[in-house]
C-alpha positions in Angstrom: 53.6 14.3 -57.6 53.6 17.2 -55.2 55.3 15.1 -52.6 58.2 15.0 -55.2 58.3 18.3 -56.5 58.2 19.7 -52.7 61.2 17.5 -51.8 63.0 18.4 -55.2 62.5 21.7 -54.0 63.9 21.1 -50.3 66.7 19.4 -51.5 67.3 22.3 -54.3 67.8 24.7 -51.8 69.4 22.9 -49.4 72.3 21.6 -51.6 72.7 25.3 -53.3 72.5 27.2 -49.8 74.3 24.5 -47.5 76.8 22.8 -50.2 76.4 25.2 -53.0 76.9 21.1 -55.0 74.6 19.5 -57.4 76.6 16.6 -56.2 74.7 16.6 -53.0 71.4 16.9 -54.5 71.7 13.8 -55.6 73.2 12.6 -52.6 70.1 13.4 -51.0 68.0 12.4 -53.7 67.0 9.0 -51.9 65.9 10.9 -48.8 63.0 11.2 -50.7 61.5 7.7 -49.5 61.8 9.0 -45.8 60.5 12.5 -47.1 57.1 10.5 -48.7 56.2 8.4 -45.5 56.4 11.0 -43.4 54.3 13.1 -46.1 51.4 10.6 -46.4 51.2 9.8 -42.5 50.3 13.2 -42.4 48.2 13.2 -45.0 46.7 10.0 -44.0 45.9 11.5 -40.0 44.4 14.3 -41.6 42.4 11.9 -43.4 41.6 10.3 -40.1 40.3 12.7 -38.3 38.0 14.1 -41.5 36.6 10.6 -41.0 36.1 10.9 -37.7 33.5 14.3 -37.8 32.1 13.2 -40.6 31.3 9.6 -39.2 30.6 11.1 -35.8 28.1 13.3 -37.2 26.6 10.0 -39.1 25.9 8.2 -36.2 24.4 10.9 -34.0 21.5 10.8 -37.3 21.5 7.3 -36.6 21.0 7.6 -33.2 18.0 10.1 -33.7 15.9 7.6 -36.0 16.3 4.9 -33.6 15.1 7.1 -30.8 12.2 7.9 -33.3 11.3 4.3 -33.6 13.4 3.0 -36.6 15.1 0.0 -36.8 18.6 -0.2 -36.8 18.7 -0.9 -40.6 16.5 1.5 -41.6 18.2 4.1 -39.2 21.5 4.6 -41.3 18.8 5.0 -44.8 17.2 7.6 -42.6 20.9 9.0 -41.8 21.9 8.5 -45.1 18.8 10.8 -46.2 19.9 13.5 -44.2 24.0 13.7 -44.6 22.8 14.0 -47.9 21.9 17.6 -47.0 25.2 18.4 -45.4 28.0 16.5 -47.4 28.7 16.3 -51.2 28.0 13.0 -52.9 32.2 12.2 -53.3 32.4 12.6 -49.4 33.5 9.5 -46.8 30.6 9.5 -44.9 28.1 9.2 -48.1 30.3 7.3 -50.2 29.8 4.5 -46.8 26.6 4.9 -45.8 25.2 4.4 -49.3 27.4 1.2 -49.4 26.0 0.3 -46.5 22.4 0.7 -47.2 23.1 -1.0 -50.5 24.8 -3.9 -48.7 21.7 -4.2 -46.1 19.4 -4.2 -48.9 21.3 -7.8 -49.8 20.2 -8.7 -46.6 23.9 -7.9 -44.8 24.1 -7.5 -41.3 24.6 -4.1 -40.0 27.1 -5.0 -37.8 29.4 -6.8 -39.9 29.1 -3.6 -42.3 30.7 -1.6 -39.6 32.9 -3.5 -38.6 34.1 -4.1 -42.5 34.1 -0.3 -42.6 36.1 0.1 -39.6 39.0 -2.2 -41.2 38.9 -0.6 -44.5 39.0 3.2 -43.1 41.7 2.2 -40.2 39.0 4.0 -37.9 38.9 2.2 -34.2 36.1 3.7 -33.3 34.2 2.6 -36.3 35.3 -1.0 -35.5 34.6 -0.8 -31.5 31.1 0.2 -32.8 30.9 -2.9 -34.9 31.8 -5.5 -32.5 29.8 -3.8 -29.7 26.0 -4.0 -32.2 27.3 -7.5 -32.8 27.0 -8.1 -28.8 24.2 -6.4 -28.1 22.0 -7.7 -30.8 23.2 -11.6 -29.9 22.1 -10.3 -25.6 19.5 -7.9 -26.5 21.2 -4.7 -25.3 19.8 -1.2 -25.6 21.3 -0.1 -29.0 20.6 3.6 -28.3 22.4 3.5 -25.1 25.0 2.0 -27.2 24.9 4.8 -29.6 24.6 7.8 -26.9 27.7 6.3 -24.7 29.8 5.6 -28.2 28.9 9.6 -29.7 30.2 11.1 -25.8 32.8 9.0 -26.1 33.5 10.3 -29.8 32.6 14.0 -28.8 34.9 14.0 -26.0 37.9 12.8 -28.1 37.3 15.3 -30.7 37.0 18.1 -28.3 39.7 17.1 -26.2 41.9 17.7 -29.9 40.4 20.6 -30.5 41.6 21.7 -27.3 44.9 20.4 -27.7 45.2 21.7 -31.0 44.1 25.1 -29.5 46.9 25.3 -27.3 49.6 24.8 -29.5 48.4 26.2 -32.6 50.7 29.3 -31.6 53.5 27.0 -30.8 52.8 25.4 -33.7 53.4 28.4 -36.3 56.3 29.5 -34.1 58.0 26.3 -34.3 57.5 26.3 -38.4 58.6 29.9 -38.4 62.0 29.2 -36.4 62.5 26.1 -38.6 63.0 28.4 -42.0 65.0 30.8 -40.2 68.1 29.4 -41.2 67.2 28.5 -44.5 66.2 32.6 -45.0 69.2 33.6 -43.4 71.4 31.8 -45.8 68.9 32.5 -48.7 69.5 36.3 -47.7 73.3 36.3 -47.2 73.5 34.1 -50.5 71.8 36.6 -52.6 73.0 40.1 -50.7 76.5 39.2 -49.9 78.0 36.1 -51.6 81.7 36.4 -51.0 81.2 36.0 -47.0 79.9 32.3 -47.8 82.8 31.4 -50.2 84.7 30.2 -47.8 82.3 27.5 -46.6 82.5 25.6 -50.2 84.8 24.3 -52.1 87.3 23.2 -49.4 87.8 19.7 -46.5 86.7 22.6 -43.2 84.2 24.6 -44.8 82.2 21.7 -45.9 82.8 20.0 -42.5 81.5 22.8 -40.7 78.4 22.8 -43.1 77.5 19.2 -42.6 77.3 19.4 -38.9 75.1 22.7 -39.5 72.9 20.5 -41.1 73.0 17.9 -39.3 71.7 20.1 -36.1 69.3 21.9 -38.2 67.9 18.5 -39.4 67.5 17.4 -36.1 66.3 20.8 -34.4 63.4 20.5 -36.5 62.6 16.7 -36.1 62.9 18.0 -32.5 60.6 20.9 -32.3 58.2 18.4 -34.5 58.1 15.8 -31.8 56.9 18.4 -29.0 54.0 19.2 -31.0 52.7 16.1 -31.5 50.1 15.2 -29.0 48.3 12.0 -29.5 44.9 11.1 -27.7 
C-alpha cells in the first residue's frame, strides 16, 4: 500500500508537471510493476543487512558459551538467553534462535538448523556457517576456530559497508537532491508563472520536447542511482 500510493503520487506529479494529461497517468499507470520490484529489493537489502548485525551479534554469544565449555547445542540456548536482553521478542534473531532451540530440543541437528535458516533468510553467510559445522562435526574440527574465523569474516564485511556507506553518504543526499530539482523547478514555474509552460502542452512540439525531457530525467536518475551502488 505505500508502494502504490508513493507511485500514484510520482506519477501524479509527473503527468500534471511534465504532460499536464490525466491521459498519461494512466499511461504510466503499469510502470507501477517496475516501480514495486525495485521498491521491495530495497526493502528486502535493508532487510538483509538488519539480518546480518543481528545474526552476527548471535553468533559472537554463541561463540562465547562454547569457549566457556558449552556444547554446541546448548550454546545458541545460552545465546538465545542473552539476545533476549538486547532485541525485542518480534525481532529476526529471537524469532530464529528460539526456533532453533525448539527444533534441537526434537533432537535436530544444529547444523541442518542453520543451514535451513540460511535458505529461508537468503543469508549466505548463514548457510556457509551451516555447511562448514556439518564438516567439522563429521572430521572433528575446532568449532570455535570455526566461529572466530566466520565472525572476522562477518565483522570485516560489515565494516567494510560501513565504510563504504560513509563515503558516499554525502554523494548520496546530493544525488537525491539533484534528482528533485527538476521536478521543483517545474513545480515552482507551474504554480508562480503558468502561462510560460502553456506552450509545452497541448500541441505535436511541445509534447515532443517534454517526452525527451523525461526521458533524460528518467535516465539521469537511474544513472546517478547506479554510481551509488556499491556491492561487497
Amino acid at each position: 500500500m505505500q508502494c502504490a500510493l508513493l507511485y500514484a503520487g510520482l506519477d501524479a506529479a509527473v503527468s500534471y508537471l511534465f504532460f499536464n494529461s490525466f491521459i498519461i497517468f494512466l499511461v504510466l499507470s503499469p510502470g507501477f510493476l517496475l516501480f514495486q520490484k525495485e521498491y521491495r529489493a530495497g526493502l528486502k537489502k535493508k532487510r538483509a543487512d538488519q539480518m546480518r548485525r543481528e545474526f552476527l551479534d548471535g553468533i559472537q554469544m554463541a561463540a562465547a558459551s562454547l569457549q566457556a565449555g558449552y556444547s554446541l547445542e546448548n550454546a545458541f540456548r545460552e545465546a538465545l538467553k542473552e539476545l533476549k536482553k538486547i532485541y525485542s521478542q518480534d525481532s529476526f534473531i529471537m524469532r530464529e534462535f528460539q526456533l532453533l532451540s525448539a527444533q534441537v530440543a526434537m533432537n535436530r541437528n544444529v547444523e541442518d538448523l542453520l543451514a535451513d535458516m540460511g535458505r529461508r533468510s537468503g543469508i549466505d553467510d548463514i548457510r556457509s556457517l551451516g555447511e562448514v559445522v556439518e564438516t567439522a562435526k563429521r572430521a572433528g574440527g575446532d568449532l570455535i576456530m570455526i566461529f572466530r574465523n566466520t565472525i572476522s569474516c562477518m565483522r570485516q564485511r560489515q565494516e567494510t559497508l560501513a565504510e563504504i556507506e560513509t563515503c558516499l553518504a554525502g554523494k548520496v543526499m546530493e544525488q537525491n537532491v539533484m534528482s528533485m530539482v527538476p521536478i521543483l523547478i517545474l513545480a515552482y514555474v507551474r504554480l508562480t508563472s503558468p502561462e510560460f509552460l502553456e506552450s509545452m502542452y497541448g500541441n505535436v512540439t511541445g509534447i515532443t520536447v517534454m517526452v525527451c525531457c523525461f526521458v533524460v530525467y528518467i535516465a539521469a536518475v537511474l544513472w546517478g542511482r547506479s554510481i551509488i551502488q556499491i556491492e561487497v
